[in-house]
VEXVEX-300408 format. One record per residue (C-alpha): x, y, z; residue number from 1. Coordinates in nm, 4 decimals. Each point is the difference from the previous one (the first is absolute). Layout:
% VEXVEX-300408
       east      north         up   num
          X          Y          Z   NUM
...
***
This chain:
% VEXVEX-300408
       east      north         up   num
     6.1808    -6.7795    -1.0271     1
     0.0912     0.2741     0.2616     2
    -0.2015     0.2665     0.0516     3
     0.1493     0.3704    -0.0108     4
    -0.0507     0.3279     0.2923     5
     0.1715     0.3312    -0.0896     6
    -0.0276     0.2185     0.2955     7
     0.0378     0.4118    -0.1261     8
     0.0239     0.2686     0.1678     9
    -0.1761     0.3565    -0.0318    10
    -0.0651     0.4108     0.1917    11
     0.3842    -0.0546     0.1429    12
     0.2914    -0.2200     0.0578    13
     0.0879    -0.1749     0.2745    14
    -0.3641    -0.1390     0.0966    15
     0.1203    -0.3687     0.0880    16
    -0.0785    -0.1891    -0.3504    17
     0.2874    -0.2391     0.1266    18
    -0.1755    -0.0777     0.3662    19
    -0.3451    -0.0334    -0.1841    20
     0.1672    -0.1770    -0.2549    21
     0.1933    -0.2341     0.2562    22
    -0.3017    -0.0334     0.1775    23
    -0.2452    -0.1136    -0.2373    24
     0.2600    -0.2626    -0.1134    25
     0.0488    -0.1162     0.3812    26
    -0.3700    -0.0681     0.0400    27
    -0.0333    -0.1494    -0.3271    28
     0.2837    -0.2625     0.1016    29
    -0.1858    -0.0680     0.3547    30
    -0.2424    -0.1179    -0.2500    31
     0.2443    -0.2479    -0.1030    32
     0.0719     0.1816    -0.3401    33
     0.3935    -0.0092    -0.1213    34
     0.0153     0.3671    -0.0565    35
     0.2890     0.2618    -0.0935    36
     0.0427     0.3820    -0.0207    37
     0.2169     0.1828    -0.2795    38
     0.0569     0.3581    -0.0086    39
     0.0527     0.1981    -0.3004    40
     0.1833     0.3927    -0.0158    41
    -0.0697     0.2684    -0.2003    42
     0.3319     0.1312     0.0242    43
     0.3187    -0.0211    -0.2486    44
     0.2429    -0.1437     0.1978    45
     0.0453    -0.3805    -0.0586    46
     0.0011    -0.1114     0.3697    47
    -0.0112     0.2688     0.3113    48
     0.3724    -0.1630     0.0761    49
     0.1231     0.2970    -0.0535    50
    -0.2222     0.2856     0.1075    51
     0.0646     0.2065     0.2863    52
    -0.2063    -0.1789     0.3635    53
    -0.1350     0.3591    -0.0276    54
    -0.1369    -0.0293    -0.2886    55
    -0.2142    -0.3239     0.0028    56
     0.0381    -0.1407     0.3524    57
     0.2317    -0.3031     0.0397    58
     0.1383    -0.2415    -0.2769    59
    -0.1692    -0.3466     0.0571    60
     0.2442    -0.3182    -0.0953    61
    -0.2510    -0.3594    -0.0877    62
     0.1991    -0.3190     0.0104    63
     0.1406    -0.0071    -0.3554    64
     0.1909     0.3351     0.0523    65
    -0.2937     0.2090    -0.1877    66
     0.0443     0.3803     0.2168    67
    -0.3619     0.0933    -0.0306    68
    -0.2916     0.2517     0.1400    69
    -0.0553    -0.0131     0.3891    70
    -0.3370    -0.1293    -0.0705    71
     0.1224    -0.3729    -0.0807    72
     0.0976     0.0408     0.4035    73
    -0.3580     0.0302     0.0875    74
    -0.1213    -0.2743    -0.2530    75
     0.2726    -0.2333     0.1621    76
    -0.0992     0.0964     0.3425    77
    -0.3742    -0.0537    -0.0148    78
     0.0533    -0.3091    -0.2562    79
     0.2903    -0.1972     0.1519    80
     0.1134    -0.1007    -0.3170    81
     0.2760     0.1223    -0.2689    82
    -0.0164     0.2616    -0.2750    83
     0.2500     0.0391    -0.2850    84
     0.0952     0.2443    -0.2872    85
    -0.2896    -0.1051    -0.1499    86
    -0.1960     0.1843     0.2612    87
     0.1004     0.3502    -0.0439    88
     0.0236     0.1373    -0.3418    89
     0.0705     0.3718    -0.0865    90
    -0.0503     0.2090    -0.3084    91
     0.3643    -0.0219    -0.0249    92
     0.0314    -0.3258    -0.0450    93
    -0.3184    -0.0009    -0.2500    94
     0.1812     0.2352    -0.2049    95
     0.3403    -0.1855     0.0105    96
    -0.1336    -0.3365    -0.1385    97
    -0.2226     0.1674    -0.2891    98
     0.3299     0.2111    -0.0521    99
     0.1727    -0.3024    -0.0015   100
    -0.2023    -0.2125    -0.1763   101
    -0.0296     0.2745    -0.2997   102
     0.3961    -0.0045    -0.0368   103
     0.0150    -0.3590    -0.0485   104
    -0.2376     0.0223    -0.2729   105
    -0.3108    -0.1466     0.1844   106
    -0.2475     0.2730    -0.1375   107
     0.0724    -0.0925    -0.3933   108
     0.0414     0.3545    -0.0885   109
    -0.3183     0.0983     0.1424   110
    -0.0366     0.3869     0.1935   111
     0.0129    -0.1314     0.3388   112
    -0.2820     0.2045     0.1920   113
    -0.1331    -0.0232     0.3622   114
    -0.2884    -0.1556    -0.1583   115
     0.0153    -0.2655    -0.0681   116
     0.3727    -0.0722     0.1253   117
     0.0336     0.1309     0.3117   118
    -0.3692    -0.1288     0.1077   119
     0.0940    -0.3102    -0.1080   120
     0.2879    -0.0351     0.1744   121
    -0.2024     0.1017     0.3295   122
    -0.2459    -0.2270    -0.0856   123
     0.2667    -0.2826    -0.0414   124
     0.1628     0.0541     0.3850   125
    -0.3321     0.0754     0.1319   126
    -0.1145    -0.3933    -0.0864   127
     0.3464    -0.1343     0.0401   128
    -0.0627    -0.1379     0.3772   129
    -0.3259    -0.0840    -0.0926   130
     0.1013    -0.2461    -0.3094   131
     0.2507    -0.1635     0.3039   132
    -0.2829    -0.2074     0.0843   133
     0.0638     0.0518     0.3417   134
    -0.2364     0.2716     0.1091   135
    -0.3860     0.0086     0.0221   136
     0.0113     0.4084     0.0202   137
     0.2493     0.2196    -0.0746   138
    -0.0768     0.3500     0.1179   139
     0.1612     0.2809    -0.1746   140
     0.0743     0.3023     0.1142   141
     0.0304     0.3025    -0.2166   142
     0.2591     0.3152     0.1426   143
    -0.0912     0.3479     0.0024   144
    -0.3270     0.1312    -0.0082   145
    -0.3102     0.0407    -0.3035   146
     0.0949     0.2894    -0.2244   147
     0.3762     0.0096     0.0324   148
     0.1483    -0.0416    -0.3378   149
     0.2722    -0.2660     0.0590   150
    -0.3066    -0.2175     0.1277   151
    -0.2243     0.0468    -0.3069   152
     0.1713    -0.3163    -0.1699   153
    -0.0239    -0.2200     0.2674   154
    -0.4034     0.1047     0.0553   155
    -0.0572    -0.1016    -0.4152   156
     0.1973    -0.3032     0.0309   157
    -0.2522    -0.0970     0.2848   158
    -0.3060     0.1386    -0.2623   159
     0.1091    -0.2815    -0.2444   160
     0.0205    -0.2547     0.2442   161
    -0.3359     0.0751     0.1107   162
    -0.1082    -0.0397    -0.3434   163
     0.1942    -0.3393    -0.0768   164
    -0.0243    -0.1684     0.3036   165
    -0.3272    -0.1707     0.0983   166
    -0.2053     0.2304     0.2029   167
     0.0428    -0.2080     0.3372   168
     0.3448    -0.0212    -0.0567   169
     0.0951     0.4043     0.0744   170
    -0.1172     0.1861     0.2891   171
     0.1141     0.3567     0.0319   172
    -0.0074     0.1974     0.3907   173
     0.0403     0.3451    -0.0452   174
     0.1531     0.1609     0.3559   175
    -0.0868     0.3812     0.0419   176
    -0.0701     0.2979     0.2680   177
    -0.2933     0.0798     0.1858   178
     0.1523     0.3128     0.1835   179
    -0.1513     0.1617     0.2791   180
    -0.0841     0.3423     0.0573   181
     0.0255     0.1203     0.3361   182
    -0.0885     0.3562     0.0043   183
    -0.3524    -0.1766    -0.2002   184
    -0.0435    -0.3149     0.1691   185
     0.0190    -0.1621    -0.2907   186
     0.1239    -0.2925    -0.2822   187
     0.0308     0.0810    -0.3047   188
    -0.0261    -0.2097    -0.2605   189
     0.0354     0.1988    -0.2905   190
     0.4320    -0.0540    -0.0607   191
    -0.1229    -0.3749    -0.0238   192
    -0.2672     0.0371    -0.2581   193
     0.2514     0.2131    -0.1833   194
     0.2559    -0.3223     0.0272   195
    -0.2422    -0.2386    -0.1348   196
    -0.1170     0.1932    -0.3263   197
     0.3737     0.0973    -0.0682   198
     0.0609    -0.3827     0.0329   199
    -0.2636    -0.0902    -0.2004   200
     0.1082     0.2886    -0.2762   201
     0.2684    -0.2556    -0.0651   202
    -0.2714    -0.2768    -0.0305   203
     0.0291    -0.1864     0.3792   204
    -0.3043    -0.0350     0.1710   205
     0.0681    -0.0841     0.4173   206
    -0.1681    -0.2616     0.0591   207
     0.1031     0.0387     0.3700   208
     0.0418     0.3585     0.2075   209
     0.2073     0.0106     0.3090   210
    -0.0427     0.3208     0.2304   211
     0.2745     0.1095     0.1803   212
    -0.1722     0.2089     0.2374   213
     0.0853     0.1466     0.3916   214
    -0.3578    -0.0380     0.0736   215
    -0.2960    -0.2674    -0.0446   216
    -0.1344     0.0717    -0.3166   217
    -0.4252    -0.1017     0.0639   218
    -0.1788    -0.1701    -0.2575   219
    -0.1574     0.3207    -0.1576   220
     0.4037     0.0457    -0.1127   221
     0.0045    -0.2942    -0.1286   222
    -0.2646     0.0031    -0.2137   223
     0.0818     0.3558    -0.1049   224
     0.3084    -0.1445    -0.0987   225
    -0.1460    -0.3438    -0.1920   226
    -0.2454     0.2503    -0.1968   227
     0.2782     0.2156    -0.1594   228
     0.2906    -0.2512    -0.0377   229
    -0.2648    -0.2784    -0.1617   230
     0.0793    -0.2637     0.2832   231
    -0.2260    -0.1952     0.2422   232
    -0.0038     0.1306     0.3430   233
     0.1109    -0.2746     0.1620   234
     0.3651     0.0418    -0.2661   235
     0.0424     0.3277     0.2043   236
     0.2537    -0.0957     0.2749   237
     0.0456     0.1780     0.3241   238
     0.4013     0.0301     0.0366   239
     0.0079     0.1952     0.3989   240
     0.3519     0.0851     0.0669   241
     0.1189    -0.2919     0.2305   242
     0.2238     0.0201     0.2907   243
     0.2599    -0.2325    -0.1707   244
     0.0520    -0.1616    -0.3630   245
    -0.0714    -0.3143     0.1550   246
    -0.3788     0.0561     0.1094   247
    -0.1056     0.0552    -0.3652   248
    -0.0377    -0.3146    -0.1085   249
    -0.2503    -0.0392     0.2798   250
    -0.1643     0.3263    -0.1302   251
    -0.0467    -0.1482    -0.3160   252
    -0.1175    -0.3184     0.0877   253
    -0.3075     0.1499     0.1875   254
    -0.0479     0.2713    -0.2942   255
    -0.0344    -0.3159    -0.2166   256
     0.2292     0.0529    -0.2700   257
     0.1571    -0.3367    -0.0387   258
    -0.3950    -0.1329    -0.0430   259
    -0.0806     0.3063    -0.2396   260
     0.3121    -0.0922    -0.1878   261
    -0.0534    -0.3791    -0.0525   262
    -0.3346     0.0486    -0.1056   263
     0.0913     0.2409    -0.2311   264
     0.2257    -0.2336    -0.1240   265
    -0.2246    -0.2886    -0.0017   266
     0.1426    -0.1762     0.3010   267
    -0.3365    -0.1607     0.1427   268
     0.1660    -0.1915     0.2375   269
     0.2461     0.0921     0.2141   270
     0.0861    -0.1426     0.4196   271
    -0.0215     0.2220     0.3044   272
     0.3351     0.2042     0.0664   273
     0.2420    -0.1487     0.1771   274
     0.1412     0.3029     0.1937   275
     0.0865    -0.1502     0.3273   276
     0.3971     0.0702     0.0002   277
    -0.0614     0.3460    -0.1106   278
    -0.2358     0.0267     0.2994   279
     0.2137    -0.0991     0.2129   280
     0.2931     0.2017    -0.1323   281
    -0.2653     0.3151     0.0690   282
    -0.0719    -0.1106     0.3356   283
     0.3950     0.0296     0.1278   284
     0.0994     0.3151    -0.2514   285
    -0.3164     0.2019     0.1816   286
     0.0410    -0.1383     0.3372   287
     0.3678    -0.0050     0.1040   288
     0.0601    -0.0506     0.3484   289
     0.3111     0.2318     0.0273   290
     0.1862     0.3147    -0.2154   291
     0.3704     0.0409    -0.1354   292
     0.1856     0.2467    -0.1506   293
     0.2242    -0.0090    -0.3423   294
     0.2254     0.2227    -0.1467   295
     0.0161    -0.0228    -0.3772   296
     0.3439     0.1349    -0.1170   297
    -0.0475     0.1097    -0.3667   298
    -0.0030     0.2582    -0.2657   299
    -0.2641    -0.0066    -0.1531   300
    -0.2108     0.0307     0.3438   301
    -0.2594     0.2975    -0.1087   302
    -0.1397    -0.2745    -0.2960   303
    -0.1508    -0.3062     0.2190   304
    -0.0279    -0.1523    -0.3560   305
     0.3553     0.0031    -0.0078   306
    -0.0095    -0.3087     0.3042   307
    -0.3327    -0.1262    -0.0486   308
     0.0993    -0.3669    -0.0533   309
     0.2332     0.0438     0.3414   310
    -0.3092     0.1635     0.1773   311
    -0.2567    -0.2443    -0.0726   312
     0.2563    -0.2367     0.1294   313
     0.0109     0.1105     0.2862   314
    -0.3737    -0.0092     0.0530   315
     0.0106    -0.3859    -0.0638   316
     0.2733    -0.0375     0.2792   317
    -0.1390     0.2234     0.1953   318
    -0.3764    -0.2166    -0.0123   319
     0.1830    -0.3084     0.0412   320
     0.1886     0.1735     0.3544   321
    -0.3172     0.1190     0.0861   322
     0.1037     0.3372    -0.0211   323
    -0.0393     0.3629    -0.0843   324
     0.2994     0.1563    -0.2211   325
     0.0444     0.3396     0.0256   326
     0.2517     0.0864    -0.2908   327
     0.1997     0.3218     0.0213   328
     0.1627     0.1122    -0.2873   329
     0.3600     0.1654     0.0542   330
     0.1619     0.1474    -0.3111   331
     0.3637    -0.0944    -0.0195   332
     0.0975     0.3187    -0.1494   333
    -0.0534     0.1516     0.3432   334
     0.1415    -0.2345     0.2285   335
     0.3227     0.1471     0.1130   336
     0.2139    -0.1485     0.2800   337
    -0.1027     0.2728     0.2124   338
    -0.3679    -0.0671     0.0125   339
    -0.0115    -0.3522    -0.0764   340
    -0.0812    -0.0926     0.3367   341
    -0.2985     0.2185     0.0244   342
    -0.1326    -0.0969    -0.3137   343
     0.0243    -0.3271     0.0714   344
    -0.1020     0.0284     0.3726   345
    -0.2775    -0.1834     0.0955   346
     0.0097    -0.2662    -0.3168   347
    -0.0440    -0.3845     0.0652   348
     0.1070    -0.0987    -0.2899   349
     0.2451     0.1381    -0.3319   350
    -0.0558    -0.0744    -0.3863   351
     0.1877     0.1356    -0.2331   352
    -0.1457    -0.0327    -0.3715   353
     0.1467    -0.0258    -0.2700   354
     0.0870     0.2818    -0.3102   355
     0.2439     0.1058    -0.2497   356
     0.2922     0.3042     0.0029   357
     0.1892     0.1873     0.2498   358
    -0.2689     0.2454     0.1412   359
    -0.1039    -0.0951     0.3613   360
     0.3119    -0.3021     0.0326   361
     0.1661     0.1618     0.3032   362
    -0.3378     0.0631     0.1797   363
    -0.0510    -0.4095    -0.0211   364
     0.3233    -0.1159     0.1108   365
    -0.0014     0.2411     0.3172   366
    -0.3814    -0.1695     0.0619   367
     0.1906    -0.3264    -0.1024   368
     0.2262     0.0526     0.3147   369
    -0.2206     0.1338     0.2162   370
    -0.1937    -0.3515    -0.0189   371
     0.3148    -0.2026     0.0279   372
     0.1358     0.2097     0.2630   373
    -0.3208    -0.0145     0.2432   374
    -0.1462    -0.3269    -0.0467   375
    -0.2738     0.1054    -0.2005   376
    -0.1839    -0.2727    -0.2468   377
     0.1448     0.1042    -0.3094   378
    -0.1209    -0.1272    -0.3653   379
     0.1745     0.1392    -0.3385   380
    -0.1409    -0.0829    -0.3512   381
     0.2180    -0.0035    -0.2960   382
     0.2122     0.3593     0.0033   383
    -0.1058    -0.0411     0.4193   384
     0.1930    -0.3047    -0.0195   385
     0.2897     0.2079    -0.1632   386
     0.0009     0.2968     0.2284   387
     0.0133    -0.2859     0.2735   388
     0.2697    -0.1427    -0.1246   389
     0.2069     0.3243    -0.0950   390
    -0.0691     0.1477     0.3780   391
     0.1214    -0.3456     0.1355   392
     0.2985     0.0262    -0.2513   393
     0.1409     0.3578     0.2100   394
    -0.1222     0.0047     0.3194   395
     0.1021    -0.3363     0.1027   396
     0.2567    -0.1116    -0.2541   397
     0.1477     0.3464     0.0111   398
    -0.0271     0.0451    -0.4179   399
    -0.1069     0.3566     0.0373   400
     0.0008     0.0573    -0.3874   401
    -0.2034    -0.3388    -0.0611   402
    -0.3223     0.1118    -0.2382   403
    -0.1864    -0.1340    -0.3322   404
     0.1538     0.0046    -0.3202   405
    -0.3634     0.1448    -0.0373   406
     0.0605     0.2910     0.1828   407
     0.3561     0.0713    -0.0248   408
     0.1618    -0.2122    -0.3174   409
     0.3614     0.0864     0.1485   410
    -0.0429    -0.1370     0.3653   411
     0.3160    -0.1169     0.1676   412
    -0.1994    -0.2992     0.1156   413
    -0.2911    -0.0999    -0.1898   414
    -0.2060    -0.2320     0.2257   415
    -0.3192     0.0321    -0.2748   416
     0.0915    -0.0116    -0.2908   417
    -0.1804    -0.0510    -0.3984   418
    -0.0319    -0.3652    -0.0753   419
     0.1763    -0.0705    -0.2798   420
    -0.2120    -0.1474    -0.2507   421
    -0.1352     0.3612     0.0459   422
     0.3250     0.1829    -0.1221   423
    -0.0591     0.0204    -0.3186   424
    -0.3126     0.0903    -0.0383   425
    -0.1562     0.3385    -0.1587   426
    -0.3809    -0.0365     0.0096   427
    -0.1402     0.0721     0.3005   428
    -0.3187    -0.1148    -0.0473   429
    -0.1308    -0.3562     0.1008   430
     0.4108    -0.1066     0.0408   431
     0.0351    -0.0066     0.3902   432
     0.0293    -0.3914     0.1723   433
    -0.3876    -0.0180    -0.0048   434
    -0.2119    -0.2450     0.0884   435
     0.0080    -0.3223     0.2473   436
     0.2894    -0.1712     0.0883   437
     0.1084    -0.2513     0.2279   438
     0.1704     0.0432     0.3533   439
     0.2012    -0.2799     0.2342   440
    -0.0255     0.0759     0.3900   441
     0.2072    -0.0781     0.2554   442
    -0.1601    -0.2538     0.2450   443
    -0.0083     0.1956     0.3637   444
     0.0234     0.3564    -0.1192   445
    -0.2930     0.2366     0.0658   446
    -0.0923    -0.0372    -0.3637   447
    -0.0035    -0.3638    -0.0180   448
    -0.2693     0.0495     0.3408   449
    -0.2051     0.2175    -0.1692   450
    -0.0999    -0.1792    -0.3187   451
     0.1062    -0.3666     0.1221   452
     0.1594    -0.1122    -0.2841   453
     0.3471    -0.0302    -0.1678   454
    -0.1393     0.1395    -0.3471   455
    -0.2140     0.2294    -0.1063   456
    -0.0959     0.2593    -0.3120   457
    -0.0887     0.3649     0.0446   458
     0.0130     0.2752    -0.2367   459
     0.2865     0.1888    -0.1308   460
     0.0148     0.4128    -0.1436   461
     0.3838     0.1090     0.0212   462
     0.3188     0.0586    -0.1765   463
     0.2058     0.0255     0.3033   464
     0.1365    -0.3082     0.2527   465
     0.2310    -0.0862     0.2504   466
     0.3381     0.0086    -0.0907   467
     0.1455    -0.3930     0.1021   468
     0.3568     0.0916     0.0615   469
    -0.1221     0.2097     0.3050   470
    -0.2112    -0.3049     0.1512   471
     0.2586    -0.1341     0.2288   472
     0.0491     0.3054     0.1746   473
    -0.3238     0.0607     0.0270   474
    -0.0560    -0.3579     0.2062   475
     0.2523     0.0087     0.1944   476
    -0.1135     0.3026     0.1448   477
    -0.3670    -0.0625     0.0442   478
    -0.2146     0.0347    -0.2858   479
    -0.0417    -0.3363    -0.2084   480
    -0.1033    -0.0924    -0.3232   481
    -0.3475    -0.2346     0.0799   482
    -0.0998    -0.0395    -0.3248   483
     0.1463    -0.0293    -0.3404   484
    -0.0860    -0.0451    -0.3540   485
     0.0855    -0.3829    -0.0688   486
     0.0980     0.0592    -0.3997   487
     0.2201     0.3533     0.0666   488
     0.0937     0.0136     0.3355   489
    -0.1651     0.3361     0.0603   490
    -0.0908     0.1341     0.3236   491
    -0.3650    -0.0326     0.0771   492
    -0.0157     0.0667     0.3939   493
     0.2199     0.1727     0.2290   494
    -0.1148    -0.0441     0.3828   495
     0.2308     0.1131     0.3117   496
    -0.0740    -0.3002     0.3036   497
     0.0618     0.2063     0.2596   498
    -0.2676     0.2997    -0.1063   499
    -0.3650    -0.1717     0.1743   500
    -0.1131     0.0623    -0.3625   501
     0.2401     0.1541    -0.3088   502
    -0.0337    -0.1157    -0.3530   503
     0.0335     0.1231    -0.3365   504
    -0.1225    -0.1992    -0.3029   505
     0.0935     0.1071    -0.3813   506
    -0.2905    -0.1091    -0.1071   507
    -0.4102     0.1369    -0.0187   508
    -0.1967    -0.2182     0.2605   509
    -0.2936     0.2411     0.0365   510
    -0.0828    -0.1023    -0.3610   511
    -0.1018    -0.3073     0.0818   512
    -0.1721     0.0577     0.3255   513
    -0.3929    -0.0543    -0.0478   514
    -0.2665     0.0037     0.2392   515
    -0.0843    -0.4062     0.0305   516
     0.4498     0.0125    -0.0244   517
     0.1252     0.2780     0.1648   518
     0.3855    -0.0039    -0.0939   519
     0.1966    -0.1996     0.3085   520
     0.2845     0.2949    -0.0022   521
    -0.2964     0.2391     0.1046   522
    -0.1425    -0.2184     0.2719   523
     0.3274    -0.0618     0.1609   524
     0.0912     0.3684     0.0001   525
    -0.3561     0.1164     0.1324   526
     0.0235    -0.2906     0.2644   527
     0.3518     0.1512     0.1027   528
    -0.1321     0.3270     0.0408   529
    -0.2913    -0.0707     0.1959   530
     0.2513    -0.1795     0.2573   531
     0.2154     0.3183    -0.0047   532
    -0.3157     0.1964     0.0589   533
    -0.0846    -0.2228     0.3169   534
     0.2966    -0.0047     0.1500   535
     0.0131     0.3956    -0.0552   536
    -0.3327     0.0582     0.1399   537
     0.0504    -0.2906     0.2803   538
     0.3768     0.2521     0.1218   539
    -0.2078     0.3285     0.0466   540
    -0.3169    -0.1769     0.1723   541
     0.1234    -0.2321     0.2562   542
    -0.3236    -0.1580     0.0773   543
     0.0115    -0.1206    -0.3534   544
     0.3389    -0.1576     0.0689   545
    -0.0953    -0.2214     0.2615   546
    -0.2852    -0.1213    -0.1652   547
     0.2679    -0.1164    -0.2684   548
     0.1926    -0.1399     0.2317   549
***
């Protein structure tokens, strides 16, 4: 029988329920417990596959095509293992399947209610993974924060499974604020008591409290906070800011709350941690023995959210390189081919990220050219593949009108163009090429180097590909096709030979990079860059040269 932890949230948003979520389940599996996260969304839409970057951070694709929460990127990071749809569920989808269901005639001509039919239906996907019989724990955690109405049926669907589960087998942590006051010298702990009694208004009782605090909070705090929220003092969990997402499970380990948890859960016996990887992972990301520069070339620059899965990637290349990445965002909407060469002045390295629509195109193929142009290690991802390919396309085949049927459905010469198995569709929702998929390499090329191996899989999120017809052109001239897919012949890679480091993939590696896996494409790219950076740094100090030498 698995046992069941729903993580909630309460004071504010944005608190880290995923990290403590994440984190709990990482020490819990250095116990040698098969373990698993899901996430479920308060909010209407059915997936966030369509919502604005802006609007909810990036759009996270699992290996069975399911476009998800970014949060599943932090489970699979800290977990090293695979989510699914099953994973993330939203209101939206809740709503669809009842809806569903009652149209069909599943209800018998009953009123269908939230109670009992929407419950149930959370209930159902909330013990799905569970009834699997591959998982020991599943932690669950719960979106938005205590009090916010599109969260109240989620928090009574946990109140009944308290109440038909055995006891030991449902353990609820309860994440809240413990601001500070400056101008008192003070935390105050009265937003959290506040959390707890509107949480257990609905009828859940915490049986766990994590603190997100900026300073220590002392035992008298904790016991303050035990007293009111009717918890032991030793379920009151310091949570101090940390200097990266990565030091928290180490946080939480000496806070206890893996032990608190399994005894809660009547889990008597349990090995020591084995952490030693992660350790060692810590050691190189906060010692690195040198620093390089990135530019990031996207749109959606003033949201980190919108990149997190690319920017945690580069922290795992950049511990394996045994270096510091400095990552400077350049918006492409700016980049003009005027001032491209300041902006991108003093770079050692170039990704452009992927995106959707017209605004900001230009800006990426002048950064595009810059790159190719001046020997700089250049990496696109998906529509930084494209703009690759269309700035290849007229400034060294000479098609000066080449562009994305994306873009500009009337181009003279449409090197990108909409797949078309894609052509006919209407519904924009959960209908792109999604998913993993397979990729041949080309023995010798850069990519084949970099993952050593003629086939792979990665991770797909596009409408848009290569247009074939163009291919021979393209080859002859330079750029080559490294990989392909084997059942469609699609483009996968583009690399140029000559560049000391140029390629553009059409697929997602960063969603599969992980901290004991960082993705091979990352590592590769950070190891070019720290070359350039040498060989930069070893032309204005001399001394430095010779030493090379």
């Amino acid at each position: 029988m698995a046992k069941y932890i729903f993580v909630t949230g309460g004071v504010t948003s944005s608190l880290g329920k995923g990290i403590i979520a994440a984190s709990l389940a990482k020490l819990l599996q250095s116990r040698g417990f098969s373990v698993t996260i899901q996430k479920f969304d308060p909010y209407i839409n059915v997936d966030p596959g369509t919502l604005n970057p802006y609007e909810h951070g990036e759009c996270y694709v699992t290996e069975d095509g399911a476009e998800t929460d970014l949060d599943l990127g932090h489970y699979e990071r800290f977990l090293n293992i695979f989510t699914s749809q099953a994973n993330n569920v939203t209101t939206g989808r809740i709503y669809q399947t009842v809806i569903n269901r009652e149209r069909n005639g599943d209800f018998l001509g009953k009123t269908v209610q939230v109670i009992p039919h929407i419950t149930d239906e959370i209930k159902r996907r909330m013990l799905k993974l569970g009834k699997e019989g591959k998982f020991d724990i599943i932690i669950t955690e719960i979106g938005g924060t205590v009090g916010d109405i599109e969260s109240l049926p989620f928090i009574e669907a946990v109140r009944q499974l308290q109440w038909e589960l055995p006891e030991e087998d449902v353990l609820v942590i309860h994440l809240t604020l413990i601001p500070y006051l400056r101008a008192a010298k003070e935390l105050k702990t009265k937003p959290t008591q506040h959390s707890v009694k509107m949480m257990s208004e609905n009828g859940v009782h915490p049986d766990i409290i994590v603190c997100r605090t900026e300073e220590p909070l002392g035992n008298d705090i904790k016991r303050k906070i035990a007293q009111f929220c009717n918890v032991k003092p030793e379920a009151v969990i310091e949570a101090m800011d940390a200097s990266t997402i990565y030091e928290v499970p180490l946080t939480m380990l000496r806070e206890k709350l893996d032990v608190i948890a399994m005894k809660k859960m009547g889990i008597g016996i349990f090995p020591e941690p084995n952490l030693n990887n992660w350790k060692a992972f810590l050691d190189k990301l906060k010692y690195p023995k040198s620093k390089v520069t990135i530019g990031l070339i996207g749109k959606y620059v003033e949201l980190q959210d919108a990149y997190k899965s690319i920017l945690e990637s580069f922290v795992h290349a950049g511990a394996i390189n045994e270096v510091k990445i400095q990552v400077v965002n350049v918006h492409s909407e700016f980049i003009t081919e005027q001032n491209v060469a300041e902006k991108l002045d003093g770079l050692d390295g170039l990704l452009v990220a992927p995106g959707f629509g017209h605004r900001g195109i230009e800006g990426k193929i002048i950064a595009v050219q810059y790159a190719r142009e001046n020997g700089l290690p250049f990496f696109g991802i998906c529509l930084g593949m494209q703009m690759a390919v269309i700035e290849f396309a007229r400034n060294v085949l000479g098609l000066k009108k080449a562009h994305s049927t994306e873009m500009d459905a009337d181009t003279q010469d449409p090197v990108i163009n909409m797949m078309e198995e894609q052509k006919q569709i209407k519904m924009m929702g959960g209908t792109m090429r999604l998913g993993a998929y397979p990729c041949d390499i080309v023995e010798g090329s850069l990519a084949y180097n970099i993952y050593g191996s003629t086939k792979i899989s990665e991770r797909h999120r596009h409408r848009y590909e290569f247009n074939n017809q163009y291919l021979e052109q393209f080859e002859s001239n330079g750029m080559i096709a490294s990989g392909t897919n084997p059942d469609t012949g699609l483009v996968e890679i583009m690399e140029i030979p000559s560049h000391p480091f140029f390629i553009g993939v059409q697929y997602h590696p960063e969603l599969k990079s992980t901290v004991e896996k960082p993705a091979p494409l990352f590592v590769s790219f950070i190891a070019a860059v720290k070359k350039y950076n040498e060989q930069r740094n070893a032309v204005k100090n001399p001394l430095l040269q010779s030493e090379m030498i």
